[in-house]
N, C-alpha and C positions, 0 to 999 in steps of 0.2 A: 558438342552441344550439351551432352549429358554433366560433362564436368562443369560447363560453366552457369547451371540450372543449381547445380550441389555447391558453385561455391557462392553463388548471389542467395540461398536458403541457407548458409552458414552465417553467411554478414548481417542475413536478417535475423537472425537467432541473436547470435551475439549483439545487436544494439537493443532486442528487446533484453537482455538480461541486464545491458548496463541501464538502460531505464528502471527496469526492476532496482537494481544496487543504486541509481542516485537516489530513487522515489525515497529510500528506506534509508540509505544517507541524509535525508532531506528529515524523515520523521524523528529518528532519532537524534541529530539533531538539536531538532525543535521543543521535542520532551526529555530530552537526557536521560534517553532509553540507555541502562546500564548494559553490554552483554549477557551479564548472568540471570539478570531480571527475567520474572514473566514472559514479559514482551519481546527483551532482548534476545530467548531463545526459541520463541515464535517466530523473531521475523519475518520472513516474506507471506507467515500468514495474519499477519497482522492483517493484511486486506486483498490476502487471497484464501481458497481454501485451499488446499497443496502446497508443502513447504518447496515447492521446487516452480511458486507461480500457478501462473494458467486463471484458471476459473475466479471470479472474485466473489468473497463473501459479501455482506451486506455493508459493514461498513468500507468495502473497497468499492462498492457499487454506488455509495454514496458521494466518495472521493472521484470517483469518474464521470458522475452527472456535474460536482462545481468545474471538474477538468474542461467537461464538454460544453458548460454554461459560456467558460472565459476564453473557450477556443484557445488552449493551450491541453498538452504533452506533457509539459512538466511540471511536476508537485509541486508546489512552493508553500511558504510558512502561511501566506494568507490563502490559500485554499486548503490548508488544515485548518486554521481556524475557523474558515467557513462549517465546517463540520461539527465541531467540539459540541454547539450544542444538541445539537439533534442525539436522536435514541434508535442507532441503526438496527439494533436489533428488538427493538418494542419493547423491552424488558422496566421502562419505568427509571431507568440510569443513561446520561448522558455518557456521550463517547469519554467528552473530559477527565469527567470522572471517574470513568475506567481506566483512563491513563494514566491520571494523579495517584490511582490504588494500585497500580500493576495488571491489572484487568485485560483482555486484548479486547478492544472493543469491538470485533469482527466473529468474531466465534461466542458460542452460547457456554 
């Protein structure tokens, strides 16, 4: 019983992480996040806060309210652009725009 509680908590682990790596397939992508870039060596906190996942920052919290609107799991190009304009983190700049500079639009 105990092994097969450990290996249905494995499988779950690993599909959350390949959703993590499409999600972030999906962004980069979309904005031709270079690796070296800013952003490129943020990745998974692009819209979380922990480079290893988990918790989400505000612009990832923003990316999960249009997730949750469209009843969909999966990132796609039109539920980042739902985002682009908004200002996840109130600072007076749109996420876009943090993209288009190198900016991560999820961290201050």
């Amino acid at each position: 019983m105990k092994r097969t509680l450990l290996i249905s908590a494995l499988i779950a682990l690993s599909a959350i992480g390949m959703s993590t790596t499409a999600s972030w397939k999906t962004f980069q992508t979309k904005y031709g996040v270079a690796k070296e870039s800013k952003i490129g060596t943020a990745a998974c906190q692009t819209c979380h806060v922990s480079k290893h996942g988990g918790k989400l920052n505000a612009y990832g919290k923003d990316l999960q309210g249009v997730m949750k609107a469209a009843s969909t799991k999966k990132l796609t190009n039109e539920l980042l652009t739902k985002v682009e304009g908004l200002d996840s983190l109130k600072d007076g700049k749109t996420n876009i725009a943090k993209i288009k500079a190198d900016v991560n639009p999820g961290l201050p």
